[in-house]
C-alpha positions as CSV (number, residue, x, y, z in Angstrom):
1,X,0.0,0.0,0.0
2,X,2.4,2.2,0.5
3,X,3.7,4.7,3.6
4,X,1.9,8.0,4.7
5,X,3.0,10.5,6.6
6,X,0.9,12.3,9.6
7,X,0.6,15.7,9.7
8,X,0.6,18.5,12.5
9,X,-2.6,17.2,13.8
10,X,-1.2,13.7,14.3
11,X,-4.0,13.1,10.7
12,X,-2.8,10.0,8.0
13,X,-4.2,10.1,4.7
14,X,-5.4,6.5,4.0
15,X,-5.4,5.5,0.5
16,X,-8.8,3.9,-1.0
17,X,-10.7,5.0,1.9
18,X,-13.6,7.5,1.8
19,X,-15.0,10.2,4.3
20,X,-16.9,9.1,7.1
21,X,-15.6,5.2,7.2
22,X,-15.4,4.6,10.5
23,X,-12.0,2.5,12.3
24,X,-11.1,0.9,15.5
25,X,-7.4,1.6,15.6
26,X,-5.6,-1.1,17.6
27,X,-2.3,-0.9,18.8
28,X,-0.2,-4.3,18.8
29,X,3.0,-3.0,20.3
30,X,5.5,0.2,20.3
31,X,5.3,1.0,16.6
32,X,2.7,-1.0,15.1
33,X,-0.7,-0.2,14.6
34,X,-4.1,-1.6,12.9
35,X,-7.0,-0.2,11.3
36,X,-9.9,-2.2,11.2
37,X,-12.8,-0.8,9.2
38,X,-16.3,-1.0,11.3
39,X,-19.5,-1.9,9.0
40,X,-22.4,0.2,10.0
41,X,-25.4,-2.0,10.1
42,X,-28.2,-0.3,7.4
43,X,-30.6,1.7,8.8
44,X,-34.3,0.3,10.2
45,X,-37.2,1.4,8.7
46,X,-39.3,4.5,9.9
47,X,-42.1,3.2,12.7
48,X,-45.2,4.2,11.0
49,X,-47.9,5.9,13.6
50,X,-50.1,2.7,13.3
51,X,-47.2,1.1,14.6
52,X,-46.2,2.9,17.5
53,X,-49.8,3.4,18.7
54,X,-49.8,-0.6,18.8
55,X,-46.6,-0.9,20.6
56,X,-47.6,1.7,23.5
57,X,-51.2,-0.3,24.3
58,X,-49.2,-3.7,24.3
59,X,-46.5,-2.0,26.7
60,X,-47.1,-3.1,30.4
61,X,-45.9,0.1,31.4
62,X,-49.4,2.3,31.2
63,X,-50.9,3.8,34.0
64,X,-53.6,1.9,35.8
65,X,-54.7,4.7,38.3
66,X,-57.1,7.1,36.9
67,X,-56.3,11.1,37.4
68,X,-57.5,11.8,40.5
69,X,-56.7,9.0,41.9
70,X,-53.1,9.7,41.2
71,X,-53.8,13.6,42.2
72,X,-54.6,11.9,45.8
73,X,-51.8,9.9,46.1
74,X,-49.2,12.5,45.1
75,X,-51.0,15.9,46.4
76,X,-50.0,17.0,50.1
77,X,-53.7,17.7,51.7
């Protein structure tokens, strides 16, 4: 591949690579290093309104008290 050189912000020009690939950079002693290039999984697809209106009556998180009930348990007399 070739050598680079870093600049004054410690920056190496990779050849074949294109801006915003992403790296772990692992060091595997005192003057060797390696860049492993990290696949972003693709993106879900958008949660239609349908959808998330399902989800939040299946959740077992929703209140069971109605609002003055709750208004009496949290409300100082």
């Amino acid at each position: 591949m070739g050598t680079v050189r870093a600049d004054g912000k410690r920056r190496v020009v990779v050849p074949g690579v294109k801006p915003g690939d992403v790296f772990d950079v692992q060091r595997l002693g005192e003057e060797r290093y390696v860049l492993v290039r990290l696949h972003r999984p693709p993106p879900l697809p958008s949660v239609t309104r349908e959808q998330c209106l399902e989800a939040m009556s299946r959740s077992p998180l929703r209140m069971t008290l109605s609002w003055d009930q709750l208004k009496q348990l949290t409300r100082e007399p």
